[in-house]
Structures are given as C-alpha cells and as structure tokens.
C-alpha positions in Angstrom: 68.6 -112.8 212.8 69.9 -114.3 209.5 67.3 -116.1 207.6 67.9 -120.0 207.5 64.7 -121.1 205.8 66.8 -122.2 202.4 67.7 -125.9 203.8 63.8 -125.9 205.4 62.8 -124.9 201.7 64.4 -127.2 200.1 63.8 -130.1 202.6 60.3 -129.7 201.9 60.2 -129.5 198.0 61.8 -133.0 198.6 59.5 -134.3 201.4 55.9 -133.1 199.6 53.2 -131.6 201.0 50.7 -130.7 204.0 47.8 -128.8 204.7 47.1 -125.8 206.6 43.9 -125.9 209.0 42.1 -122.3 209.6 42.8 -120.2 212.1 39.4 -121.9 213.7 40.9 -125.2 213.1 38.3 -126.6 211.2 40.5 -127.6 208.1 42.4 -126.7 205.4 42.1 -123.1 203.7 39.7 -123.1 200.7 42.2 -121.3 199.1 44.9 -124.4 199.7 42.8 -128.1 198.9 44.2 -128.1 195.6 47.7 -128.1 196.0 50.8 -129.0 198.2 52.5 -127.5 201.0 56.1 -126.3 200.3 57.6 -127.7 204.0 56.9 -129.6 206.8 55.9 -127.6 209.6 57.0 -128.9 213.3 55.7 -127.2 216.2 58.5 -125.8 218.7 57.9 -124.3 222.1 58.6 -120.7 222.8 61.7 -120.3 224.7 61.5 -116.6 224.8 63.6 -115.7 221.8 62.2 -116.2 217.7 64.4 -118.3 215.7 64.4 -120.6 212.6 64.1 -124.0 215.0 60.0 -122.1 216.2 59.2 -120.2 213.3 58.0 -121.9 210.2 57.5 -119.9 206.8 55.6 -121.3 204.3 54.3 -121.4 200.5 51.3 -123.0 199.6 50.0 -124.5 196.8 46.7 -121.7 195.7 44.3 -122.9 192.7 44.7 -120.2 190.8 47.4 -120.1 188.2 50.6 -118.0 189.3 49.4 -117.7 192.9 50.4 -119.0 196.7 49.5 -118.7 200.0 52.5 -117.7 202.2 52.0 -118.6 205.7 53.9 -117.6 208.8 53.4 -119.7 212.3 55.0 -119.7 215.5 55.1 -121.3 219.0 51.2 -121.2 220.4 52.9 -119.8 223.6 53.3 -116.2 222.2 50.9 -114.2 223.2 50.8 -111.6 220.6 52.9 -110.9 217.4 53.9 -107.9 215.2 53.8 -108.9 211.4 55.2 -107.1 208.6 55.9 -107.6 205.1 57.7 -105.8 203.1 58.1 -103.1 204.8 54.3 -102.3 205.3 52.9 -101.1 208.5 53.0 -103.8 211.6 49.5 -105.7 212.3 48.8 -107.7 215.2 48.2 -111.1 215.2 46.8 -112.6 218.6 47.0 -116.6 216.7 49.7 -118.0 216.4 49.8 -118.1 212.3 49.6 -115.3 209.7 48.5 -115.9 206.2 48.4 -113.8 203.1 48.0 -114.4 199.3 51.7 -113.6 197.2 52.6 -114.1 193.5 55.1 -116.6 192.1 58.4 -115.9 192.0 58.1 -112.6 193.9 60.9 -111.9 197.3 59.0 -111.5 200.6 60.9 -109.6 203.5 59.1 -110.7 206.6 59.9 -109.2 210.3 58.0 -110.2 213.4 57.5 -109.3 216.9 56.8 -111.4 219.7 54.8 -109.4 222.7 54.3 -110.6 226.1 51.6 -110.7 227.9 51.4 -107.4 229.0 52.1 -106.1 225.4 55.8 -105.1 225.4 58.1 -106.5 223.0 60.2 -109.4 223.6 62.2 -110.9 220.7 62.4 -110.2 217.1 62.5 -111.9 214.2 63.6 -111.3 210.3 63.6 -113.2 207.3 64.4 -112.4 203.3 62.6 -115.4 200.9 61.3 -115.5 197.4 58.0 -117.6 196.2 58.3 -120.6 194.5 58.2 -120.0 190.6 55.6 -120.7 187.8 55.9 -120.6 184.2 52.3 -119.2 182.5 52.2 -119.8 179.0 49.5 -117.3 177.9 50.6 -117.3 173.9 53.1 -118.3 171.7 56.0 -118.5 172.6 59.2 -118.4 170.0 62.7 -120.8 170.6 65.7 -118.7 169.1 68.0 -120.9 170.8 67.5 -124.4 172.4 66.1 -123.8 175.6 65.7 -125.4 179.2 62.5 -123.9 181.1 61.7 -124.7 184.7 59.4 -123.9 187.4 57.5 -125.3 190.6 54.1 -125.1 188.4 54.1 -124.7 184.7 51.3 -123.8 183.2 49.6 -123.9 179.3 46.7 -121.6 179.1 43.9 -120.4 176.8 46.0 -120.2 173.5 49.2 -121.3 175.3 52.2 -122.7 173.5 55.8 -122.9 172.5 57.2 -123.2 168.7 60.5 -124.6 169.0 61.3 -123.6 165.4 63.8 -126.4 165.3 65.8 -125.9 168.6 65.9 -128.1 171.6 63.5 -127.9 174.3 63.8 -129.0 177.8 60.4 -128.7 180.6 61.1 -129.7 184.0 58.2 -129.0 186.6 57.0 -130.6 189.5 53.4 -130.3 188.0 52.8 -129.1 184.7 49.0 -127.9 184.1 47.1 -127.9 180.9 44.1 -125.7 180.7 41.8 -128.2 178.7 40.3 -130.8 180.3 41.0 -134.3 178.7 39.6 -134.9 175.5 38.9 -138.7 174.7 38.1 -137.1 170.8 40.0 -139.6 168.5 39.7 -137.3 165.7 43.7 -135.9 164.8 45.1 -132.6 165.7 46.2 -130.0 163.4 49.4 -128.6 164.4 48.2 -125.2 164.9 46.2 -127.3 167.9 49.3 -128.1 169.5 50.7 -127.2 173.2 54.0 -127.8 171.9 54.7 -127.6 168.1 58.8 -127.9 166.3 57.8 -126.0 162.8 54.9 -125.3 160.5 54.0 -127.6 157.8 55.2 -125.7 154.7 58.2 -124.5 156.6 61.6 -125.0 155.1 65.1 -125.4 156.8 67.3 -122.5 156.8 70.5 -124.5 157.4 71.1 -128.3 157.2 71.3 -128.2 161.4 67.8 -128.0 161.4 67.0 -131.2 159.5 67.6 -133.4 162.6 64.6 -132.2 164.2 63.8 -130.7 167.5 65.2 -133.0 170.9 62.0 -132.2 173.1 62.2 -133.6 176.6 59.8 -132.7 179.2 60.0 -133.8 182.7 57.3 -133.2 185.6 56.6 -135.3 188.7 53.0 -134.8 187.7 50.8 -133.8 184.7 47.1 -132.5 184.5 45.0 -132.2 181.4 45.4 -132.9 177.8 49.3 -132.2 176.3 49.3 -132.1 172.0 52.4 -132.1 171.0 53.4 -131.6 167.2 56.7 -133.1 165.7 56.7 -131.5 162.3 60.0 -131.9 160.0 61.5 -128.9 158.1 60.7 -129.6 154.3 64.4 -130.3 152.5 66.3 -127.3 150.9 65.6 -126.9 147.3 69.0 -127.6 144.6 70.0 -124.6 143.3 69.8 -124.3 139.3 72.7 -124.9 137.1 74.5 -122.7 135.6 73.4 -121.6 132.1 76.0 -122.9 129.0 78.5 -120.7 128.0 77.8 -118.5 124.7 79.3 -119.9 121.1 81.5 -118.2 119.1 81.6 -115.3 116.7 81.7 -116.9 112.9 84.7 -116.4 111.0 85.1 -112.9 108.6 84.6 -113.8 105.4 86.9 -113.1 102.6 87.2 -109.6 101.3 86.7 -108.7 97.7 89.9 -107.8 95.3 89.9 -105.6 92.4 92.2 -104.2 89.9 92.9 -101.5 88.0 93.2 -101.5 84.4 95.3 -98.6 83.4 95.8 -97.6 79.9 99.2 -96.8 78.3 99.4 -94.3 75.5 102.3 -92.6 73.7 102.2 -88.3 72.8 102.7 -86.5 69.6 106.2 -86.3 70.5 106.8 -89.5 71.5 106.8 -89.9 75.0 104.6 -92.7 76.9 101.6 -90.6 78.5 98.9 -93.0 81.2 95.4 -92.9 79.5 92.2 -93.4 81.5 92.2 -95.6 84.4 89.6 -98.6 85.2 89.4 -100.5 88.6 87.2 -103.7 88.3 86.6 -106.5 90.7 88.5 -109.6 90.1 87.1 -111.5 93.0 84.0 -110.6 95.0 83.9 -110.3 98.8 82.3 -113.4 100.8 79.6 -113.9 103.5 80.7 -114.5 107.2 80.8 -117.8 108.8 78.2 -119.0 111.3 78.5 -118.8 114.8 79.2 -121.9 116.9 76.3 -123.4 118.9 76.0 -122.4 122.5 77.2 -124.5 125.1 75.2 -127.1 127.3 73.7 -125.8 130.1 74.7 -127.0 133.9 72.6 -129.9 135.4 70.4 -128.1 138.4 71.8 -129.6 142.1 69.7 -132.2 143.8 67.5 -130.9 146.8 68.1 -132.2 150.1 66.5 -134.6 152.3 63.8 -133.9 154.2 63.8 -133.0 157.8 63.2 -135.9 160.5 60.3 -134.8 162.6 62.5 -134.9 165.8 62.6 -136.9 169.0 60.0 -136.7 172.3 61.2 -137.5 175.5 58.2 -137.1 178.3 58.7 -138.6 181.4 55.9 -138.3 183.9 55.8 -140.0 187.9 51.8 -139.1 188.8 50.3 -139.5 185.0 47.1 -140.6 186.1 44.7 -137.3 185.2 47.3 -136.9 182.3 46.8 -137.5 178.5 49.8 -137.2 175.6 48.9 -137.1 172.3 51.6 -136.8 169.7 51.2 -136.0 166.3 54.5 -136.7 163.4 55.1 -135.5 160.3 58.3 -136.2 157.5 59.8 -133.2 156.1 59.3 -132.7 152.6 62.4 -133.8 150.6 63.5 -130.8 148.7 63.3 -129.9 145.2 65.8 -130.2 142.5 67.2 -127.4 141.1 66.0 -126.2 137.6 69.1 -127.4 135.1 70.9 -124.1 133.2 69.7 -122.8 129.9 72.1 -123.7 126.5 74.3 -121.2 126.1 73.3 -118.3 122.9 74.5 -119.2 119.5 77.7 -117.2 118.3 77.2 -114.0 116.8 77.7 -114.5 112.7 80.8 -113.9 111.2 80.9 -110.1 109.1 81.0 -110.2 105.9 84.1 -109.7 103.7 85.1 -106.1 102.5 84.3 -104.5 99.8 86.5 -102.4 98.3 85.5 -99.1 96.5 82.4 -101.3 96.1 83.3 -102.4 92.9 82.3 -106.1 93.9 79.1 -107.5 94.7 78.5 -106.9 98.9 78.7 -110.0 100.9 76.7 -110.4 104.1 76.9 -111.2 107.7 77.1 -114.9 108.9 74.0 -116.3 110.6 74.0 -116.7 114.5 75.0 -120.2 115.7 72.3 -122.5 117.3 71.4 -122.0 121.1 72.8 -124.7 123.4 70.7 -127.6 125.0 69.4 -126.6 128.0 71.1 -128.9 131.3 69.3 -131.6 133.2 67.1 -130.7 136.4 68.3 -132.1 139.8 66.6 -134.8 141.7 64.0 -134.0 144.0 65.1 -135.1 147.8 63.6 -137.8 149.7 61.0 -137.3 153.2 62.6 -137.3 156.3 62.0 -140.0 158.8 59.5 -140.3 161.9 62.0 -140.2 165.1 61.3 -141.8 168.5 58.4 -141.3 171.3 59.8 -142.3 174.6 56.8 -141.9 177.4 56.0 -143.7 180.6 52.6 -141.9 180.1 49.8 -144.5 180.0 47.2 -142.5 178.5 49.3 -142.5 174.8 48.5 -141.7 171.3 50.5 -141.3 168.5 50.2 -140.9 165.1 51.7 -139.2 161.5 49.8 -136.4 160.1 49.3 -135.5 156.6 
C-alpha cells in the first residue's frame, strides 16, 4: 500500500508533541523525556487489513544531537507482526509497537506483517519516509552567498559557528540548541567568541555591496543556551593615490658658435692673384642650454570610503525562556585616503650650442628643471553606523565593541 504518512507528518509538526510509554507501560522512553513527538498517535481497531487510518509511524525527539527515535504502532488486536526496515531480515514483534534509534535526515523503508493467531500472515503493510532534519554546526562555517538554513533541530556545538562574511543569513528551526549553558558573565565577547559572527575586525570590503552589512534573521519556536552573535562592519576601502605630475620640459639648445675664415690674398711673380694661408677664428662663441621646466603637480590621492555599517539582527524567538542573546556591534573603519602623486621630474637641460671646428670656447648643457610639488593626500573616510537589533528575547544584551 502507498504510504500516506506526509499529511499525518505534517499535521503533527503543527499540533506538537507526545510521549511514548515503554513497552511495559510504565512511561516515556528514557531515550524520549527531552524532546517532542513528531505526530499524534490515535489508536484504531484492527479490522483485518493494515493501513494508514491503524498504523502510526513516528519520530521522536532523542537527546542526543542528530538523533531520533522512530516508532512504529499498530492496533493491540494483532497478535503478532513482521518488521522490517530497510530491507533487513523480518523480526517479530508480539507488542503492538516497534522502536528503533535512526539519524536525522536519513529515508526509512518500513514493511510489516500482521500474523494471526495461529501464525500465518494476514495483511501487509509498506511505507517509504525520511527523518526529520538537524543542522550540527561542529565548526566554522563559511557564507559565499546569502544563505537560508533550516532544520527541525539546529544545533551550535563545541567550536560551532557561521561567518557570514558579509552575506545574508536566514535560521529557521523549531528549536535551535546552543551547547553552552547560559553564562550570566557581564564581561564582553570577542568576536572570535561568537556563534554567529558577519567579518573580522581588521577585515576590509572587497566591493562597496558589502558596506551595508550582513541582514541576519533567525527564527526558531524555541531557543536553549547562550546565542553570541557578532555584527562587525567591513573597514571602508582605502582612496587610491594620485597620479604622479607629468615630467617638465627639455631646456632650449643653446646657440651655436660662428667663426670665420680669414683668407689671405697675394699676387705672383707674374702677376696673377695667388690665395695665401688661410685662418678660421671664432667670431662668436657657442652658448650653454636652457634649463628644463619644473615638473608638474602631482594628482591629489582619492578619498577612502566610508566605513561598513555593522549590519542588521532580526531574532525572533516564541519559547525564550532557557534562552539568552547577547549581541555584540562594531563600526567599520572609515577608509584611508589615498597617498597624493609625486611632482612630476624637472626637464632635462637644454644641450649646449655647437662648436664648430672647436675654434670657440665649448658651451655646456642646461641644468635640469625643478621637480614638481608633490599632490594632496585624500581624506580618510568616516565609521560606519551601528544598525538595528530587533528581538522579542527577554534575556537581552547588547553592546559596541572596541
């Protein structure tokens, strides 16, 4: 027969709990005190034929973390049954309930066998269901993305917790357990304390999306133990330097040397003009280059950005009773400015004026122009801002760390 526990699941999620006496019937199982009962369990007569109206299946509630009871019960009327899960070998079960200990979120085939009274079998029954699911939070956990988490029991144990770095976070659980105990302590957390924590201290945003902070919300119709939960802003982006000035200019050449040449004129025996000896002088001597011009002002550095706000808690709790929240905020860090750009180099001096057949006196190079002033740092960013707490939890403290 088709399985039609889903509705009887679900109906009893909604309608709460109740316990499971032994099979001796003097009270609930040892194993089952702590916790709830999945469904409501109605007794039916037998009517000959196993169906979903006289047998009940059932997950309890165990104590220990990750764990349930599944129990299986049918009409008192049946003399004998088969049980077997998962395939495993039939046992026979002369009460009229089975019980056996199964992990969270783990499918359960279950087939049964009524026998009558002289032992032959006389209906059959067959059911496919999973266990409810819990969420163990053994060590940290990393947020790439925002995130919803749910479970029937979420757990935060030993060194337990979830770094949101800067992406939204969702818990919904119909109990959420912390392994410590309340702590009355006043003294402050660190964040490297917390169950829940949205960045380090020193860390800085990669992106302006992550200045907003973490959305946290967390949901549970009850709460045990002693939630931290640390709202620290990413520290602003730094401004990025300015852009060093732009170099001067090369100095003018300076003038090049002229000369001249003094040829003398003579006349031979025979009358005819003959060219005597020739002299080239310098009639005006070469000059030094010009100076290069200054460098230009270097770029004023950007200004860093604003701190990160530390984000906003939602935690809404029904049963906060054996429940404490302590919340810790810090601002993000305005950013730093950015260095301002370096004066631009000097121009190279201009090169001296020729000198031809260096018959003048040499001239020399220009000097190099001045370096440029250097460009203004950027401002340094301003903290972020301390978001909202929203909490019906009247065990509350909150406060801004360091």
């Amino acid at each position: 027969m088709t399985l039609k526990v889903a509705p009887i699941f679900i109906l009893c999620l909604l309608l709460g709990a109740c316990a499971f006496k032994k099979d001796d019937g003097k009270g609930p199982s040892s194993a089952t005190t702590n916790t709830d009962v999945i469904e409501t369990i109605e007794k039916v007569s037998f009517t000959g034929e196993l169906n979903d109206q006289n047998v009940k299946i059932t997950f309890l509630e165990d104590e220990e973390p990750g764990l349930y009871q599944l129990e299986i019960s049918w009409p008192a009327d049946v003399p004998a049954m088969k049980v077997s899960l998962d395939g495993q070998p039939y046992q026979i079960v002369k009460t009229n309930r089975y019980s056996t200990a199964t992990m969270y979120d783990t499918k359960v085939v279950v087939h049964l066998v009524a026998l009558n009274k002289l032992g032959g079998e006389s209906s059959a029954f067959s059911a496919e269901l999973t266990s409810p699911k819990d969420l163990l939070i053994r060590q940290e956990k990393h947020l790439d993305q925002d995130s919803l988490l749910t479970a029937n029991r979420m757990y935060f144990l030993d060194a337990g917790r979830i770094i949101t770095n800067g992406f939204n976070l969702t818990l919904s659980a119909k109990k959420i357990i912390i392994g410590s105990p309340i702590d009355q302590n006043t003294s402050r957390m660190h964040p490297r304390e917390a169950h829940i924590l949205t960045t380090n201290p020193k860390s800085i945003a990669t992106g302006i999306e992550f200045l907003k902070g973490s959305d946290i919300k967390i949901k549970a119709q009850k709460a045990v133990g002693h939630l931290r939960v640390a709202m620290v802003g990413f520290n602003g982006i730094d401004g990025k330097a300015g852009a060093n000035g732009a170099p001067g200019k090369a100095g003018k050449k300076g003038r090049d040397g002229a000369i001249k040449d003094f040829t003398e004129y003579c006349v031979n025996d025979d009358g005819r003009p003959c060219r005597g000896a020739s002299q080239i002088d310098c009639t005006s001597n070469p000059t030094n280059g010009e100076q290069g011009t200054p460098g230009s002002l270097g770029q004023q550095g950007e200004s860093g950005s604003t701190g990160g706000n530390s984000g906003v808690l939602t935690a809404i709790i029904d049963d906060h009773t054996q429940f404490k929240l302590e919340v810790g905020q810090r601002r993000g860090l305005g950013g730093r400015g950015g260095a301002g750009g370096k004066g631009g180099p000097g121009g190279p001096g201009g090169a001296p004026g020729d000198n031809p057949f260096n018959k003048c006196r040499n001239a020399f190079a220009g000097p190099q122009g001045a370096t440029g002033p250097d460009g203004k740092s950027g401002q340094d960013g301003k903290a972020g801002l301390l978001d909202d707490v929203i909490t019906n939890v009247s065990n509350f403290s909150r406060y801004e760390i360091e």
